[in-house]
N, C-alpha and C positions, 0 to 999 in steps of 0.2 A: 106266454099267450094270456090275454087277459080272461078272467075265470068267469064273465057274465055274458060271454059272445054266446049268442044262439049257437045249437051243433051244428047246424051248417055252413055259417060264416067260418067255425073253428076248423073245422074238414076244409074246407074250402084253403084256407087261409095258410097250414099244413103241408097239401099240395104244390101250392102257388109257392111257398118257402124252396119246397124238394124241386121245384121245375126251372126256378131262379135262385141258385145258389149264391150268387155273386153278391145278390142285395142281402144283409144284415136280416134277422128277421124283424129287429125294432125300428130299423128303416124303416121295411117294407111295410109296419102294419100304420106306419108315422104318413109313409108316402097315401099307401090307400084311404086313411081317415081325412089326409090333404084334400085328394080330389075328389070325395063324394062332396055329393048335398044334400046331407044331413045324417043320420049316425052308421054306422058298420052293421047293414042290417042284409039279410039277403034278398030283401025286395029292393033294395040300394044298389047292390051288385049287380043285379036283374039291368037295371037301367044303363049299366056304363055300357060306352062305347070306346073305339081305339081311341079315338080323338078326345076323351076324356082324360083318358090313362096316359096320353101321353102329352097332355096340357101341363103336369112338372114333373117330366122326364129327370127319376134319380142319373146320376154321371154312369152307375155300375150297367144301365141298363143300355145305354147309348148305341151300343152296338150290337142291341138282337135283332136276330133277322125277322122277317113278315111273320113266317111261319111260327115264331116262336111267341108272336105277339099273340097271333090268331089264337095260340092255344091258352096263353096266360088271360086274357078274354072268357073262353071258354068254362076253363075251368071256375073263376069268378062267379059267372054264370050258370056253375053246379054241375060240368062234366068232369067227374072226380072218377081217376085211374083205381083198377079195379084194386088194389090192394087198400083202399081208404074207402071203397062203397061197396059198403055189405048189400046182399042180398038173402034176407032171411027166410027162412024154411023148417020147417020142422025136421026133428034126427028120425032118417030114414032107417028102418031095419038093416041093421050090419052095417053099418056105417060108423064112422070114428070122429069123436070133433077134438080137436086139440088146440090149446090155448097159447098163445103168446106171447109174453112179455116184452115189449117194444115199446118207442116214446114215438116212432115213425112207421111201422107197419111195414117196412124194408126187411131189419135184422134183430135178431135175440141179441137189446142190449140193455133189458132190465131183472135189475136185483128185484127178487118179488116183496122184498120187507117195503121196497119205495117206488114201488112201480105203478104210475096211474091207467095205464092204459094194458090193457089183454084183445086180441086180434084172434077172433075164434073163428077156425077152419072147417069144415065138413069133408070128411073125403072117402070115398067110395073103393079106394083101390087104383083106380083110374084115373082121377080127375078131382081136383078141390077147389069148392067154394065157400069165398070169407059171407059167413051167415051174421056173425056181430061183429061188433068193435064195442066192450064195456069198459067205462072209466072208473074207477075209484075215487068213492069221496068217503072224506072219514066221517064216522058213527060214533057220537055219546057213549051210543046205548050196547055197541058193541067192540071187541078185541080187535084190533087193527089184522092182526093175520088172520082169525076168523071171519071178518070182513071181510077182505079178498077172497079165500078160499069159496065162501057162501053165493061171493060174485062170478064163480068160475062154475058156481053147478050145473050140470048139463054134460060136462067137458069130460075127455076121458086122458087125456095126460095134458100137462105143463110143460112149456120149454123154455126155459130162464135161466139168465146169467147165473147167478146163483139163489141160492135157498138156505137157511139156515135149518138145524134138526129140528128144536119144535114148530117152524113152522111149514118143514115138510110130513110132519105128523099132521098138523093138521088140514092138511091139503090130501092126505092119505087118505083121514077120517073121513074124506067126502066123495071117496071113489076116486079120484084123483092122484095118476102116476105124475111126480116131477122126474124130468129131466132137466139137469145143468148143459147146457149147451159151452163146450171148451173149444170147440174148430168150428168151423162152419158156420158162421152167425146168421146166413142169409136165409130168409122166412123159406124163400120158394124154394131152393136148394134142399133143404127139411122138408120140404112137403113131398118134392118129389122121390123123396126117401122112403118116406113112410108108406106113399101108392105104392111105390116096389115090395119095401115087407110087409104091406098085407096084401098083395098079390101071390105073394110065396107061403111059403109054412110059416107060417104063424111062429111065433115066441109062444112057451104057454103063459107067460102074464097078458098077453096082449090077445090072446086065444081068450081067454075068460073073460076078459073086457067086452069081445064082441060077443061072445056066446058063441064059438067055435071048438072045434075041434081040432087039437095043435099034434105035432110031436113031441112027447116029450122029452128026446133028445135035445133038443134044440135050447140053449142056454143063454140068455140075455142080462149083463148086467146092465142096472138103473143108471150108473153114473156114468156109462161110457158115450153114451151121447148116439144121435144116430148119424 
C-alpha cells in the first residue's frame, strides 16, 4: 500500500482489497487510480459513481453481482466494516483493552518485532468495541521495540503471533501482558474469549489488571493463549 495515501483512502482501500478478493491488490489500487479524475484522494472517492467504477471493468470483477457492487461503492464512499472503523472513547472503569497485532484487523498474524498495525479492543465482559487502530512508524530517536511497546500504552494485554524475551520485557515494563496466539488466530473469536473470562473468576494476573478481586486458586499460564 502506498505509505502517503491519506488514512482514509488506506482504511478505505483495505476493505475494498478484504470485500474483492479476486482482484490482486496492485491491480485494484492500478484499476481505482485508472478511473478517478485526479489523485486517490477521499474527496475523489466521495464523487465515484457505479458507472464510473465500472467504465474499465478489471476481467476478475466481471461477474459481481448488484449487490456487491452496491457495497464496493460504499465502502469507497467511507462505510468501512466495523472491525477497520474504530470508535474512540475513553477506558471506562473495569474495563480491559487489549491489543492486536494484525496487518487486516480479521486475525493474530503479526510478529510484534514487524508488525505495523495493533487493533485496540475495549471490553466490558459483555461486549467489545475497536476504540483505535495505531500504526508504527520507525523513530531516530527511539528503540524500535520500545517504540511499539510506548504505542500500545493504554492497553492491558497483547496478542501476537510471536514475541521475542527482550522484547516482551519491554512490553512488560509498560503494564502490558503478551500473549502468543498458537490456535485460534481469529480477532473476534479472542474477544469473545476474554467477555467470558472476565465474566467469570477472574485469573489473579488479570484480577490486578482491572483492580478486582480474584481466586487465588485459579492458575493461568502467559503462553497458553486463550
Amino acid at each position: 500500500m502506498h505509505p502517503h495515501l491519506e488514512s482514509q483512502v488506506y482504511w478505505r482501500l483495505i476493505a475494498l482489497a478484504q470485500e474483492v478478493p479476486e482482484l490482486p491488490q496492485t491491480s485494484l489500487f492500478d484499476w481505482l487510480a485508472d478511473v478517478l479524475d485526479g489523485p486517490l484522494t477521499s474527496a475523489q472517492l466521495a464523487k465515484l459513481s457505479l458507472a464510473v467504477l465500472q467504465r474499465k471493468l478489471p476481467a476478475e470483477l466481471a461477474s459481481l453481482s448488484a449487490e456487491r457492487w452496491q457495497t464496493l461503492l460504499q465502502i469507497l464512499q467511507g462505510a468501512l466494516p466495523a472491525h477497520l472503523d474504530p470508535k474512540p472513547q475513553p477506558a471506562a472503569p473495569g474495563s480491559l483493552r487489549a491489543a492486536f497485532a494484525s496487518s487486516d484487523g480479521l486475525s493474530v498474524n503479526g510478529h510484534f518485532g514487524n508488525c505495523t498495525l495493533f487493533f485496540i479492543y475495549q471490553l466490558d465482559g459483555q461486549s467489545q468495541t475497536l476504540v483505535d487502530i495505531r500504526r508504527y512508524q520507525q523513530q531516530e530517536s527511539m528503540e524500535a521495540n520500545e517504540a511499539r511497546a510506548s504505542l500500545l500504552d493504554g492497553c492491558h494485554l497483547l496478542f501476537c503471533e510471536a514475541i521475542g524475551g527482550p522484547a516482551a520485557a519491554r512490553v512488560i515494563r509498560h503494564g502490558i501482558h503478551p500473549i502468543k496466539v498458537k490456535q485460534d488466530r481469529d480477532i473476534q473469536s479472542q474477544l469473545s474469549q476474554l467477555n467470558v473470562l472476565m465474566s467469570g473468576t477472574l485469573p489473579p494476573w488479570l484480577a490486578k489488571v482491572l483492580g478486582r478481586k480474584s481466586d487465588l486458586s485459579v492458575r493461568y499460564a502467559e503462553d497458553d493463549g486463550l
